[in-house]
C-alpha positions as CSV (number, residue, x, y, z in Angstrom):
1,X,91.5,17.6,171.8
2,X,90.8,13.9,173.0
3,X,93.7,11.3,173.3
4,X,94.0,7.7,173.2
5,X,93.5,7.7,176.7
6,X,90.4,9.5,176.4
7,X,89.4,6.7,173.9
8,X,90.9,4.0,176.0
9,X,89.2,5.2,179.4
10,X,85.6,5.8,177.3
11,X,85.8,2.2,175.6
12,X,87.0,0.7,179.3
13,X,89.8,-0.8,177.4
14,X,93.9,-0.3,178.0
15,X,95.4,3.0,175.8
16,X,97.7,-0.4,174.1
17,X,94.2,-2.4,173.4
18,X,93.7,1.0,171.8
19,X,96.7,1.1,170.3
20,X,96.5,-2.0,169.1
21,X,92.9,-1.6,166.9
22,X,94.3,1.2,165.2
23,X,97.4,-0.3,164.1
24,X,95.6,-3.8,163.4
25,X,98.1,-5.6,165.6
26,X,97.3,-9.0,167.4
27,X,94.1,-10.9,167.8
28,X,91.2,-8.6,168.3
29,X,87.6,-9.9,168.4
30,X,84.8,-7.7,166.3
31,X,82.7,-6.8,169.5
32,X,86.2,-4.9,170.8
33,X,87.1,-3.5,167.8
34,X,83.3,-1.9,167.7
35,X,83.8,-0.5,171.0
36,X,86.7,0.8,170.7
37,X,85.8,2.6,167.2
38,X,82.2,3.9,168.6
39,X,84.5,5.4,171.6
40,X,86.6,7.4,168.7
41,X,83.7,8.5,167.1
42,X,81.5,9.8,170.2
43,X,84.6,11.1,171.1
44,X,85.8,12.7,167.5
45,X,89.1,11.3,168.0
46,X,91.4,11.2,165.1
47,X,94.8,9.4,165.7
48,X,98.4,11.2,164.7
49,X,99.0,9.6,161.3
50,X,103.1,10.5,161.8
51,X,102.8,8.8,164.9
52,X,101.3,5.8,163.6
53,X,104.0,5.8,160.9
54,X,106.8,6.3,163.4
55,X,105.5,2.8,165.3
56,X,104.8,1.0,162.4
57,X,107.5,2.1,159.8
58,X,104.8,2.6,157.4
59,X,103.0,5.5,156.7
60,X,100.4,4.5,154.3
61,X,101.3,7.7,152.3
62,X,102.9,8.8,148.7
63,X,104.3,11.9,147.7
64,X,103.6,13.4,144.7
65,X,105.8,16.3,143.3
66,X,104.7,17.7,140.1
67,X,105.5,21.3,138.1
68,X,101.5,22.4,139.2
69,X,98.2,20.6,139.7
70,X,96.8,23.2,137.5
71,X,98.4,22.5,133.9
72,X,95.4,20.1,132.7
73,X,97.8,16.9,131.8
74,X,99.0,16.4,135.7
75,X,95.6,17.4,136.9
76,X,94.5,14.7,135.1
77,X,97.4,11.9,135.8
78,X,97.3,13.2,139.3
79,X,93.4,12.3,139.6
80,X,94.3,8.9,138.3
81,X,97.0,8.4,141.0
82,X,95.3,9.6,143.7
83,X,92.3,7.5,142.6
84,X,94.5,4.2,142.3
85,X,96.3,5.2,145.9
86,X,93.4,5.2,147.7
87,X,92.1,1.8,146.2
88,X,95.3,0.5,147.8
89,X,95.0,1.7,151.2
90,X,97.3,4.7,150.5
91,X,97.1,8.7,150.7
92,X,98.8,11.0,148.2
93,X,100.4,14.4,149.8
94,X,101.0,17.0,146.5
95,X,103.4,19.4,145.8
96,X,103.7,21.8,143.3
97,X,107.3,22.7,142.3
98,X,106.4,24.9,139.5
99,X,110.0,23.6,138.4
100,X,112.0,25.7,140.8
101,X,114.5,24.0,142.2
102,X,115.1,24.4,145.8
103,X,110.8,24.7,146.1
104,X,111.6,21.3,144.9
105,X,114.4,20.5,146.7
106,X,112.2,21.3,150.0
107,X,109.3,19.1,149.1
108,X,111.8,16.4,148.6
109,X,112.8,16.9,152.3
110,X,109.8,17.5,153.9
111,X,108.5,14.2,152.0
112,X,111.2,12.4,154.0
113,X,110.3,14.1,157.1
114,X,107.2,13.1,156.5
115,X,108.0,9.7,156.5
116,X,106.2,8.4,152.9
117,X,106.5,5.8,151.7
118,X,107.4,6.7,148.4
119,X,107.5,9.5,145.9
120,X,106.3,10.2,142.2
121,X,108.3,12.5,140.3
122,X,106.8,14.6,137.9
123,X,109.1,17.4,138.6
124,X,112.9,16.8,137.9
125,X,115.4,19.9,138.3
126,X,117.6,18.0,140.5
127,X,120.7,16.4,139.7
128,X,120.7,12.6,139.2
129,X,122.4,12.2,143.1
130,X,120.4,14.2,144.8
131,X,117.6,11.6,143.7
132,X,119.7,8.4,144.1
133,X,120.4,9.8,148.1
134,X,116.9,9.7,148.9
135,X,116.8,6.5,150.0
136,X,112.9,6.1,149.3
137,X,111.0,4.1,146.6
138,X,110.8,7.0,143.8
139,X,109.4,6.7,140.3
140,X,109.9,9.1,138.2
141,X,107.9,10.2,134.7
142,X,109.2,11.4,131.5
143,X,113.0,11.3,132.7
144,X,115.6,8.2,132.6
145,X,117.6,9.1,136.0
146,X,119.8,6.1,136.7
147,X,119.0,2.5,135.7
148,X,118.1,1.8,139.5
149,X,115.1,3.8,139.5
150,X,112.3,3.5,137.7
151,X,110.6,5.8,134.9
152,X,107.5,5.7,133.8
153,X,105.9,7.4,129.8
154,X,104.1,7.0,127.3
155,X,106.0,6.3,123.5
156,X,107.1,9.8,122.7
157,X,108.6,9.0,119.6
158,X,106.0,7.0,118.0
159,X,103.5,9.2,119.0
160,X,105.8,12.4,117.3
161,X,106.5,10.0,114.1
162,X,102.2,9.5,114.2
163,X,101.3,13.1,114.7
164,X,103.8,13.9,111.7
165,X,102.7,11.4,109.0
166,X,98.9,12.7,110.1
167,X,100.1,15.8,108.6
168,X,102.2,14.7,105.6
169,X,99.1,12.1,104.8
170,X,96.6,15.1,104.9
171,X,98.7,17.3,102.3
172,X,101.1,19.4,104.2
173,X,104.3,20.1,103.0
174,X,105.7,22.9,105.4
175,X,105.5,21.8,108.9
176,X,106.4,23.1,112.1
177,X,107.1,21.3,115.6
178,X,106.8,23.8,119.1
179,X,108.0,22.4,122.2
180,X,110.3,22.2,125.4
181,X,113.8,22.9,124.8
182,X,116.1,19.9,124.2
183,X,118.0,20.1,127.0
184,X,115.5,20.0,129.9
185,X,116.7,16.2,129.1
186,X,113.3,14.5,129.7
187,X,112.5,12.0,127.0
188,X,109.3,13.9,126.0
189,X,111.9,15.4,123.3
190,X,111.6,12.3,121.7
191,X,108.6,13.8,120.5
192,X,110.6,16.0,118.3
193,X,113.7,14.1,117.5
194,X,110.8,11.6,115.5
195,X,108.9,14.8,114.1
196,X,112.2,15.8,112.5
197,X,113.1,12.2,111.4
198,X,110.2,11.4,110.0
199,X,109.9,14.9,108.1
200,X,113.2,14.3,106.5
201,X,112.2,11.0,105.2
202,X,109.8,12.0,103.1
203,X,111.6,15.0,101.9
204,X,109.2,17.6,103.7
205,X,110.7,20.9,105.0
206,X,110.1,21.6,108.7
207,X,111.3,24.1,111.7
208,X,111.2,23.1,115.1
209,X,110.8,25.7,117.7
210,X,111.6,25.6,121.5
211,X,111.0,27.5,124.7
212,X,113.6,27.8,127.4
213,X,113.9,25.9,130.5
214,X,110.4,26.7,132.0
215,X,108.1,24.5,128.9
216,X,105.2,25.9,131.1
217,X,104.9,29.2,130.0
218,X,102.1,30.3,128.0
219,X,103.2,33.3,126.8
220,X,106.3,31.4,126.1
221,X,104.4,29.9,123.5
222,X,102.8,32.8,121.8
223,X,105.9,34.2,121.3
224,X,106.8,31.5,119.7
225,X,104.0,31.3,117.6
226,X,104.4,35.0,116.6
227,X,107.8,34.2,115.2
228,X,106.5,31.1,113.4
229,X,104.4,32.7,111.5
230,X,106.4,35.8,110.6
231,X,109.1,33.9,110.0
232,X,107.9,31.3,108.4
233,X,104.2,32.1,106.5
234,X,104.3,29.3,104.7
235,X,104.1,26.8,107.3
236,X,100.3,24.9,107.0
237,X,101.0,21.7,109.2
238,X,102.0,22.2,113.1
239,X,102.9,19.5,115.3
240,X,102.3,21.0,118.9
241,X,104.1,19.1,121.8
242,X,101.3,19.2,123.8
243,X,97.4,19.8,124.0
244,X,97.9,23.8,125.5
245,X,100.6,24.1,122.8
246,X,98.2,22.9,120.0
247,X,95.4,25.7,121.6
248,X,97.4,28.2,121.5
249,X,98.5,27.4,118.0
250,X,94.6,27.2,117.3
251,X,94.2,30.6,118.9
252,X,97.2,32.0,117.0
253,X,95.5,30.7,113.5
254,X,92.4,32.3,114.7
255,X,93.7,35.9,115.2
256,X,95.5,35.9,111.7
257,X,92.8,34.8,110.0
258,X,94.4,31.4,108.8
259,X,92.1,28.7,108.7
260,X,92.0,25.8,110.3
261,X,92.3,22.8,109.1
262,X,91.8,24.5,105.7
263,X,95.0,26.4,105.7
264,X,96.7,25.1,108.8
265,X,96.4,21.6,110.3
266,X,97.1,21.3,113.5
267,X,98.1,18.3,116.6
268,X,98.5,18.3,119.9
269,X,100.0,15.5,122.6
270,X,98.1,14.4,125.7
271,X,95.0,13.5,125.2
272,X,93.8,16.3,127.8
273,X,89.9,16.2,127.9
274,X,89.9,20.0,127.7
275,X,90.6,20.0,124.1
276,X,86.8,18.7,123.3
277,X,85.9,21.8,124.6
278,X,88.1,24.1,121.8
279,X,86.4,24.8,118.6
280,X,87.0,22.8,116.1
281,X,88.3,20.5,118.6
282,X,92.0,19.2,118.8
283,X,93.6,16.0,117.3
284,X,96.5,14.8,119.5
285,X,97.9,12.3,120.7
286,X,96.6,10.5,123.6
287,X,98.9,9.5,126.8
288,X,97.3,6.3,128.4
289,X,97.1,8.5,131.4
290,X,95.3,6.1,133.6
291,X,97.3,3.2,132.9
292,X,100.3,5.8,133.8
293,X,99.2,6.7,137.0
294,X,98.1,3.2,138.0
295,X,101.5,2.0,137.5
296,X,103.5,4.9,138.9
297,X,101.6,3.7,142.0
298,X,102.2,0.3,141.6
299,X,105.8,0.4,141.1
300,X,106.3,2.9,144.5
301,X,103.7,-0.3,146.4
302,X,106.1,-3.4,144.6
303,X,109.7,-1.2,145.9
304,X,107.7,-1.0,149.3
305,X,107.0,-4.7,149.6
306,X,111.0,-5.3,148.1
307,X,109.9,-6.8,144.7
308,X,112.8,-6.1,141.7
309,X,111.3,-3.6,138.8
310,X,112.5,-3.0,135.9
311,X,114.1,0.6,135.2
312,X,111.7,1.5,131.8
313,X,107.9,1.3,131.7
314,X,107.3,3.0,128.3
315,X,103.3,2.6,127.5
316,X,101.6,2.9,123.6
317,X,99.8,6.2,122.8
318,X,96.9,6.6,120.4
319,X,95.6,9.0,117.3
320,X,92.8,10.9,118.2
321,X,91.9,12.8,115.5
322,X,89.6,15.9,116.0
323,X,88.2,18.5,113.8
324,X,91.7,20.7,113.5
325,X,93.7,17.8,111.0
């Protein structure tokens, strides 16, 4: 494997002039920055990234720690944030927590190993010191911390209060809400707290229905679903507190033979482009997931340069109505 000094003694140029044009230090004319760069690539040389980090205090690189890359709504947002990253200069390094704990826990260290220069939260089974000790710009989504670091969602609660009058305004009169259980304390409950609100205020009868602390779990949901509708028969308006929630509701409806939207209407929350792909396809709730990501980055880049944020970022969501309302 080549070394700067294999570079340096190729481009006839000292391993610091070297050292120098990869770390964009000093005055360096055009013609010596193209020979040393020609020497790198006849050569194949790629520099140590962790070094460069060490000597610059400055890695150039985020850490991303979500539950998994695979549930569609943080495939998405993490596309946008890696997209926006990269426009600045920056590299994203992914985790998967799957909302375990000490995998968590780990990332978080190996992050600091790592030396990044920031991290996005998407995951949060930690306690509220274990994040303040990290000692690293950190943003953090769907979950109020402390008021020294930032947090970053859409408006859960007016996007549950406009996913519920959807269904009172198309007739229904028996609604149910299915979602994460209260006290995974992230203010995506705020979802339900407005779906129960705004059910009361117009006098309609309603259930809410939870999972445990894993709100990942399909076959959490079906469960749930099975109880809903042997418990309660009646119901013909669910508000689903996401977009996988909402299709498995759909899929539910399907295999009892309830119709839908004749006998069931049905919303979701996210805004997932999967849910074009259902038949009939899903309303929900759109997250501004691009504006999300873009400033989840640019809140880790303004703590980097030493700018003050603010603690609350809380962005407008949006009615997308499909075929199932």
């Amino acid at each position: 494997m080549p070394t700067i000094k294999d570079v340096a003694l190729k481009a006839g140029v000292s391993a610091t002039t070297v050292s120098r044009v990869l770390n964009n230090r000093g005055y360096l004319s055009e013609e010596l920055k193209q020979k040393v760069q020609q020497a790198m690539d006849e050569l194949n040389y790629r520099p140590n990234e962790l070094a460069r980090s060490l000597s610059r205090s400055k890695s150039n690189i985020i850490g991303l720690i979500i539950p998994h890359v695979s549930l569609p709504f943080f495939g998405e947002l993490t596309s946008h944030i890696e997209e926006h990253a990269y426009r600045e200069g920056y590299k994203l390094l992914l985790c998967n927590s799957w909302q375990d704990k000490q995998k968590e826990q780990e990332y978080i260290n190996m992050l600091r190993s790592s030396r990044v220069d920031g991290i996005i939260m998407g995951s949060h089974t930690l306690e509220v010191e274990d994040y303040r000790q990290m000692n690293l710009p950190l943003v953090t989504f769907d979950r109020q911390i402390s008021p020294d670091i930032p947090y970053v969602c859409s408006d859960n609660y007016n996007g549950g209060k406009l996913a519920t009058i959807l269904l009172i305004q198309k007739g229904c009169r028996r609604l149910a809400h299915i979602g994460g259980h209260p006290k995974l304390n992230i203010l995506s409950h705020l979802r339900c707290v407005a779906f129960e609100e705004t059910a009361r205020l117009h006098s309609v009868r309603y259930v809410s229905l939870h999972t445990d602390n894993n709100s990942f779990d399909f076959e959490a949901y079906e469960q749930l679903l099975d109880q809903l509708f042997r418990e309660h028969p009646e119901v013909d308006g669910i508000f689903a507190g996401s977009d996988i929630i909402a299709a498995c509701a759909l899929k539910a409806c399907q295999i009892r033979g309830r119709r839908v939207p004749e006998d069931v209407r049905i919303i979701g929350y996210d805004g997932i482009a999967l849910r074009s792909l259902l038949y009939p396809a899903i309303s929900s709730i759109r997250q501004p997931m691009e504006a999300m990501g873009k400033l989840a980055v640019d809140l880790i880049l303004r703590q980097v340069q030493g700018e003050p944020v603010e603690s609350a970022y809380i962005l407008p969501v949006e009615l997308e109505e499909g075929a199932t309302t």
